[in-house]
C-alpha positions in Angstrom: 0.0 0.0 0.0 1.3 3.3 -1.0 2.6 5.7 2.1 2.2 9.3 1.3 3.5 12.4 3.5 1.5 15.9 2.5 3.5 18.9 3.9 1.5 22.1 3.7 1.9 25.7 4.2 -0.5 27.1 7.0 -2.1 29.9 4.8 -5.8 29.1 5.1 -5.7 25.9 3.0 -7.6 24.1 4.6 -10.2 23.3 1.6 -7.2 22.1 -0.6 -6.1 19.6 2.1 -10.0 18.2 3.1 -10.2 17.6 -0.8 -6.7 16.1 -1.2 -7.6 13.7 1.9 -10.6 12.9 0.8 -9.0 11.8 -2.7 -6.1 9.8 -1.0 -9.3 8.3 1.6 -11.2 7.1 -1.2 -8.3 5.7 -2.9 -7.0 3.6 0.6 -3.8 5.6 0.4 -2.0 5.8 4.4 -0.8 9.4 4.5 0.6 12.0 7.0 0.2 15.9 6.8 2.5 17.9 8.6 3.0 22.1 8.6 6.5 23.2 6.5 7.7 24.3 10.0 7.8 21.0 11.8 9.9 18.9 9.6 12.4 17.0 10.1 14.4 13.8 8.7 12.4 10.8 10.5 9.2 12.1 8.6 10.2 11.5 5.3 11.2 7.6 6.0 9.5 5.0 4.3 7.5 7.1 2.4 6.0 6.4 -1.7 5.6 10.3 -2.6 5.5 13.5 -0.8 2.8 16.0 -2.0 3.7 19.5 -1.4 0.6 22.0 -0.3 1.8 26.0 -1.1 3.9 27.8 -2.9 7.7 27.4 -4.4 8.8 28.4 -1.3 7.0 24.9 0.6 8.2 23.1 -2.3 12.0 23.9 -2.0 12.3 24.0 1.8 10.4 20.2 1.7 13.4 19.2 -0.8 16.1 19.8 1.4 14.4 17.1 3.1 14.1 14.5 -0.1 17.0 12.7 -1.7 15.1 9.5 -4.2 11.2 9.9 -3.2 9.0 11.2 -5.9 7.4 14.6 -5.3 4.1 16.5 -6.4 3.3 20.2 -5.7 0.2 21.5 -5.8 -0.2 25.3 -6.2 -3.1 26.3 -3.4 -3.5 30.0 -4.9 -2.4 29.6 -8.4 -4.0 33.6 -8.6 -1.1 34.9 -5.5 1.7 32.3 -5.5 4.2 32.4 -8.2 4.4 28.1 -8.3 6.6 27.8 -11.1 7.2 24.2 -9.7 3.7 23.9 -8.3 1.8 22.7 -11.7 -0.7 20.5 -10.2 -4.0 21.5 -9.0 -6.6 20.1 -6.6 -8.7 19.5 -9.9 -6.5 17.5 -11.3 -5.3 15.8 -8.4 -7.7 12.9 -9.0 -6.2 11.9 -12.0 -2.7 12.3 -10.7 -3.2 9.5 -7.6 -4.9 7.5 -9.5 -2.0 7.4 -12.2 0.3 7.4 -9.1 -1.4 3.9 -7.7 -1.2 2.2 -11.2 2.8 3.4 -11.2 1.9 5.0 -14.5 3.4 8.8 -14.6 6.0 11.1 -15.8 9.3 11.6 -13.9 11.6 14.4 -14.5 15.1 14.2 -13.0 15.9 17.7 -11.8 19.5 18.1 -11.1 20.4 19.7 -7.4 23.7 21.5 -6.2 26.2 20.5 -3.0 28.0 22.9 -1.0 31.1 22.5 1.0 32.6 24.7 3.7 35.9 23.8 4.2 35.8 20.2 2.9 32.8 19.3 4.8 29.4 19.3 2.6 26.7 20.9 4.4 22.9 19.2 5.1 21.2 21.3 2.2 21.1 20.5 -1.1 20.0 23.1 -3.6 17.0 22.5 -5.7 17.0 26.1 -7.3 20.5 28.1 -5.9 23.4 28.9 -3.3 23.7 32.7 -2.5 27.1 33.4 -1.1 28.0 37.0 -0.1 27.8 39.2 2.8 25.6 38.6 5.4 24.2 42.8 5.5 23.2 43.3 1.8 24.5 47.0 1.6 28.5 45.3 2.2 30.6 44.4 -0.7 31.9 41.0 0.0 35.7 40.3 -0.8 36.8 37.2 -2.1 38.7 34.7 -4.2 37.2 32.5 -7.1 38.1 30.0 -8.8 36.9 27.9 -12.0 39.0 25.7 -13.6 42.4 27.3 -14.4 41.4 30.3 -13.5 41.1 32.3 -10.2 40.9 36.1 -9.4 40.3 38.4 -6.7 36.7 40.2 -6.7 34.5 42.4 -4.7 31.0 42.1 -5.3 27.5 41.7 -3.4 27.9 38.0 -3.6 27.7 35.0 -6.0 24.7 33.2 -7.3 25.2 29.5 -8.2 21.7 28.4 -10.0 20.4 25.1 -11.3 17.9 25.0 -14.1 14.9 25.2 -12.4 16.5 27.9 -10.4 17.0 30.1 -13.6 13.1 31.7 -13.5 13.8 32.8 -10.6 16.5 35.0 -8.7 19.4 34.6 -10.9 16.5 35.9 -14.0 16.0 38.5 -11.8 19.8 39.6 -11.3 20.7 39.6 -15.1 20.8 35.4 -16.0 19.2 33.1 -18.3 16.6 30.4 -18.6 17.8 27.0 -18.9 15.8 24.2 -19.8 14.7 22.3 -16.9 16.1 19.0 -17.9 19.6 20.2 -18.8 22.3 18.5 -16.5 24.3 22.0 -16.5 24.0 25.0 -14.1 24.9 28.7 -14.2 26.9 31.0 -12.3 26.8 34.8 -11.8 28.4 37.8 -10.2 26.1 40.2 -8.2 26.8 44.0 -8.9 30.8 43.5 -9.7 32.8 46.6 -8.1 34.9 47.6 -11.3 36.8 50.7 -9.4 40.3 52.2 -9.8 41.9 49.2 -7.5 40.4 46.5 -9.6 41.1 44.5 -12.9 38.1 43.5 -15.2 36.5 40.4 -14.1 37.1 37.3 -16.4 34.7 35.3 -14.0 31.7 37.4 -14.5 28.8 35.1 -15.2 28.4 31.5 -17.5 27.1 28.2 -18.0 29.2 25.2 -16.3 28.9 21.3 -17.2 28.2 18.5 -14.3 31.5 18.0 -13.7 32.8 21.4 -13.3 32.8 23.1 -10.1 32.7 26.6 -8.3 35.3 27.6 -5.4 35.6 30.4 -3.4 37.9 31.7 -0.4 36.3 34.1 2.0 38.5 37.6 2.6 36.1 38.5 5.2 34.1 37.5 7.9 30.7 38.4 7.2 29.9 36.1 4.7 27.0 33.8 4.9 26.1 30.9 2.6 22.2 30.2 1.9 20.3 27.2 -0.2 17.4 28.3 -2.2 16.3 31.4 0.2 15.4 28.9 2.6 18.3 27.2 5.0 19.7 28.6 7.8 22.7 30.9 6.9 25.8 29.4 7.0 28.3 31.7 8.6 32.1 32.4 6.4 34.8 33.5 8.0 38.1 34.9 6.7 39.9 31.7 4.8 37.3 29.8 4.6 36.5 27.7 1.7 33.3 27.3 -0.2 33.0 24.5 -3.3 29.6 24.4 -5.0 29.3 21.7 -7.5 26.2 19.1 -8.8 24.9 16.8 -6.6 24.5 12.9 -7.4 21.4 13.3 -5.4 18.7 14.2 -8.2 15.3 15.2 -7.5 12.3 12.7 -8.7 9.7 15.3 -9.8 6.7 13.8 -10.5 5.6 15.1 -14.6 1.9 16.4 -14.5 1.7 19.1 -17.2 
């Protein structure tokens, strides 16, 4: 018997979730539903799917908690949340259990990011981007990057490191591009560069990487901090420390209902 977990957003949803129980209740599904706030690693053991209730923001802080279960979101105000990986829709929802029971649905395999500070990789894996930069957004952060054969010195308001489903969202925003969703690549890109007097043009200014290329970056202050997707805890940088953001082999199963 299939073993849901439904993780919801607390935002007066409670029509969406009586109609998604009632689906997975007439359909002799077990399931749990728990608020975003409350989660943890246990719940997500032994589970067949994870439905996510909300917005992208739900949807991305649930991932950190999901390394090979298949996940669904369902937008709950397609008219005020943004839900770019929210396609579902309590209408449809019928149709997507049922095709979930037979084992007859799309999967997309959604590549994710890794950080490491100082040779240890941190809990979060990034389902959209890593920020790194200084902690009060008014500093200029100071560091050293390095990709491939080539490292420089810059000063900047921090780094975004993007997947492909990351792209329509704050690294558009800041000057990137979309990438299709299924490419296995990822994008990189400098935050308002400081170009003064004291400093060379940038040859690490933005670009597209390949899987097995990989970002790295030495802290020349200590008020950096190091996010995943808007969402984690910050991660605190000190002076020397050393941050590598590359792809993880932990993809995410997202569950194809367009």
């Amino acid at each position: 018997m299939k073993n849901f977990l439904i993780i919801f957003y607390d935002d007066n949803n409670h029509h969406i979730i009586s109609s998604i129980k009632t689906t997975l209740d007439n359909n002799s599904l077990n399931y749990d539903l728990y608020e975003r706030t409350n989660l943890k690693k246990e719940l997500f053991l032994k589970r067949d799917c994870i439905i996510v209730i909300g917005g992208d923001g739900t949807f991305l802080r649930t991932s950190h908690f999901v390394k090979n279960i298949p996940m669904i979101g369902i937008n709950s105000n397609p008219k005020k949340k943004e839900g770019f990986l929210m396609h579902g829709n309590v209408d449809y929802f019928k149709i997507i259990i049922e095709s979930i029971v037979k084992n007859n649905y799309g999967m997309r395999k959604l590549i994710r990011l890794r950080c490491k500070i100082n040779d240890k990789e941190i809990e979060d894996i990034a389902l959209n981007d890593f920020y790194i930069g200084p902690k009060t957004p008014y500093y200029l952060y100071n560091y050293d990057i390095k990709i491939g054969n080539i490292k420089e010195l810059q000063r900047s308001s921090g780094i975004l490191v993007s997947t492909p489903a990351g792209t329509t969202a704050w690294i558009n925003s800041a000057g990137g591009v979309k990438m299709n969703l299924d490419s296995t690549k990822y994008q990189y890109l400098i935050r308002e560069p400081y170009t003064g007097n004291l400093m060379n043009k940038y040859k690490l200014k933005n670009g597209i990487l390949n899987k097995n290329q990989k970002i790295t970056l030495f802290s020349r202050c200590d008020s950096g901090i190091v996010v995943a997707d808007s969402v984690s805890c910050e991660y605190n940088l000190k002076k020397g420390d050393k941050v590598e953001i590359s792809v993880s082999k932990d993809y995410l199963n997202y569950v194809d209902i367009s």
